[in-house]
C-alpha positions as CSV (number, residue, x, y, z in Angstrom):
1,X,-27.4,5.6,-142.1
2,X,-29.5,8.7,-141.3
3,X,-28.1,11.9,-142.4
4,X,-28.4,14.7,-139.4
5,X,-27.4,18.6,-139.4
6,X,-24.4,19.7,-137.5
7,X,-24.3,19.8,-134.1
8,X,-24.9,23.3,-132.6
9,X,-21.9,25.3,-132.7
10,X,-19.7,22.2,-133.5
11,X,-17.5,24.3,-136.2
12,X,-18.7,27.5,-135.4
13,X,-15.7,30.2,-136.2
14,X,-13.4,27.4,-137.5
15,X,-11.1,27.9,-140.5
16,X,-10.1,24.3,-140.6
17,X,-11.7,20.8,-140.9
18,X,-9.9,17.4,-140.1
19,X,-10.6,14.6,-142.5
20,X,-10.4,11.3,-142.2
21,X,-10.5,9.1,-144.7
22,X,-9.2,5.4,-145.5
23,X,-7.0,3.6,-147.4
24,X,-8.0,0.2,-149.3
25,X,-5.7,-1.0,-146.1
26,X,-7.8,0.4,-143.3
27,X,-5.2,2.8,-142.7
28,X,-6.4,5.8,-141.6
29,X,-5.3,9.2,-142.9
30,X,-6.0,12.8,-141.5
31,X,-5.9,15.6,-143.5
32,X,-6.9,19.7,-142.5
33,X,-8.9,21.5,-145.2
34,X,-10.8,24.4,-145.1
35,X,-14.5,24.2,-145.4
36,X,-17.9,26.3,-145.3
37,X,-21.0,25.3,-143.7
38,X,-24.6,25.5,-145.2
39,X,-28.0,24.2,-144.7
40,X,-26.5,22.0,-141.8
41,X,-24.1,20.2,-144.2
42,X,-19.8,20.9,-145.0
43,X,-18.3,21.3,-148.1
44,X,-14.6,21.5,-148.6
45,X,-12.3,21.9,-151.7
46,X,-9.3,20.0,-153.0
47,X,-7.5,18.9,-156.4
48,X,-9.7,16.1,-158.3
49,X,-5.9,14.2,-158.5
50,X,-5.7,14.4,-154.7
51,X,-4.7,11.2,-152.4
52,X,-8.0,11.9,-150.3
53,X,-10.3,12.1,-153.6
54,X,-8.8,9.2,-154.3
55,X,-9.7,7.1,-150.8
56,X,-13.3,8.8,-150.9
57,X,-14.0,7.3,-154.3
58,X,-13.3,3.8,-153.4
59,X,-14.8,4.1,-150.1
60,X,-16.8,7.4,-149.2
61,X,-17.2,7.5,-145.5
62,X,-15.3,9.7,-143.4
63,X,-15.0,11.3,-140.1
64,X,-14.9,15.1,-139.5
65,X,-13.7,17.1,-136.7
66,X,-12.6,20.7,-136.2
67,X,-9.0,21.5,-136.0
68,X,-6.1,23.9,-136.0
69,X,-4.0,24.8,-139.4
70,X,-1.5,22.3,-138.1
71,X,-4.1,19.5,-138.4
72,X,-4.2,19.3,-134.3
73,X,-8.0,18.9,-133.9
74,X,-9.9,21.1,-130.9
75,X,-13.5,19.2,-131.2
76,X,-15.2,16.2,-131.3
77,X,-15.0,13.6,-134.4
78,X,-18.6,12.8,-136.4
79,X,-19.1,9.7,-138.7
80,X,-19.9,11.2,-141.9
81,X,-20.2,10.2,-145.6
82,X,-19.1,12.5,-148.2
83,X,-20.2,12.6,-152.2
84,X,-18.5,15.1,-154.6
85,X,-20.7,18.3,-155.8
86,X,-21.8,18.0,-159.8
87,X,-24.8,20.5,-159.6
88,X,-23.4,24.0,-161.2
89,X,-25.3,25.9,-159.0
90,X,-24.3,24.1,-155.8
91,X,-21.0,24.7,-157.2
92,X,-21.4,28.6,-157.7
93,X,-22.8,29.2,-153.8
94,X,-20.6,26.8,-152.7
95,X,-17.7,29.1,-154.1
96,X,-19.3,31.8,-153.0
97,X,-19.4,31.1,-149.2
98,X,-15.6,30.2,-150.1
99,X,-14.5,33.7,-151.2
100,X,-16.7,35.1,-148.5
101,X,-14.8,32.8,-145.4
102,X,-11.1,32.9,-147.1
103,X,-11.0,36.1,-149.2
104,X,-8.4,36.4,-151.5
105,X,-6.3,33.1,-149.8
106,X,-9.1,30.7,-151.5
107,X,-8.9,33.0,-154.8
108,X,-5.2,32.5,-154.6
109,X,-4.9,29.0,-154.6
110,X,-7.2,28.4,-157.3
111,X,-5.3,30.6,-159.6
112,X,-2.5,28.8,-158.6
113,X,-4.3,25.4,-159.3
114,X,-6.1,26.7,-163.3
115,X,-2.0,27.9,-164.1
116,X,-1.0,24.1,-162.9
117,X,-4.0,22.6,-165.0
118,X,-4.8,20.9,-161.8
119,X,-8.5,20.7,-161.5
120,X,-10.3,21.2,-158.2
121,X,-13.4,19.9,-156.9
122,X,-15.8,20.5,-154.3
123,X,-17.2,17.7,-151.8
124,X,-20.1,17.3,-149.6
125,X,-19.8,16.2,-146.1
126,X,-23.3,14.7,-144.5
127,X,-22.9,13.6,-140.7
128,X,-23.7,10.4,-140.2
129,X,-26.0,9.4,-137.1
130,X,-25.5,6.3,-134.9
């Protein structure tokens, strides 16, 4: 597959992303996240332990579509892969564009997360073409 950069405008002003991944079943299941954009690629965040980590390790292609809070999506789906972020300094801009987008909300949750001992992770999102 043949990596591309977003469409124009295709999660422009969004808070939330829609992401499908797959069970071992087929079984699809949708979940909203939030996410940042650079350099034409996504990146969201979620607990390592999470059901969606999970289905992405076993089998890492997804599909990605804007949505509402709710999950209700408001765009168009894209084929996408996704691999999980190792580099430190990805990791530090990557946080970065976080706590600019969600403010103290992001900062919040990741409090609550290091008090739980719950580690979170950040993943990359490349659209997939044809």
């Amino acid at each position: 597959m043949n990596s591309t950069t977003l469409p124009s405008s295709a999660f422009n002003e969004e808070k939330y992303m829609s992401l499908e991944t797959y069970r071992r079943s087929g079984e699809a299941i949708r979940t909203p996240v939030w996410f940042v954009e650079s350099g034409g690629l996504l990146f969201f965040l979620t607990r390592s332990d999470s059901g969606k980590v999970k289905r992405l390790r076993h089998d890492n292609t997804a599909k990605v579509a804007p949505c509402r809070m709710n999950g209700e999506v408001t765009g168009d789906w894209h084929d996408a892969e996704v691999s999980f972020v190792e580099s430190a300094e990805t990791i530090a801009a990557v946080r970065s564009l976080f706590d600019q987008k969600y403010g103290a909300a992001v900062r919040i949750t990741s409090a609550l997360s290091r008090l739980q001992k719950k580690k979170r992770i950040f993943a990359k999102v490349t659209l997939s073409q044809g």
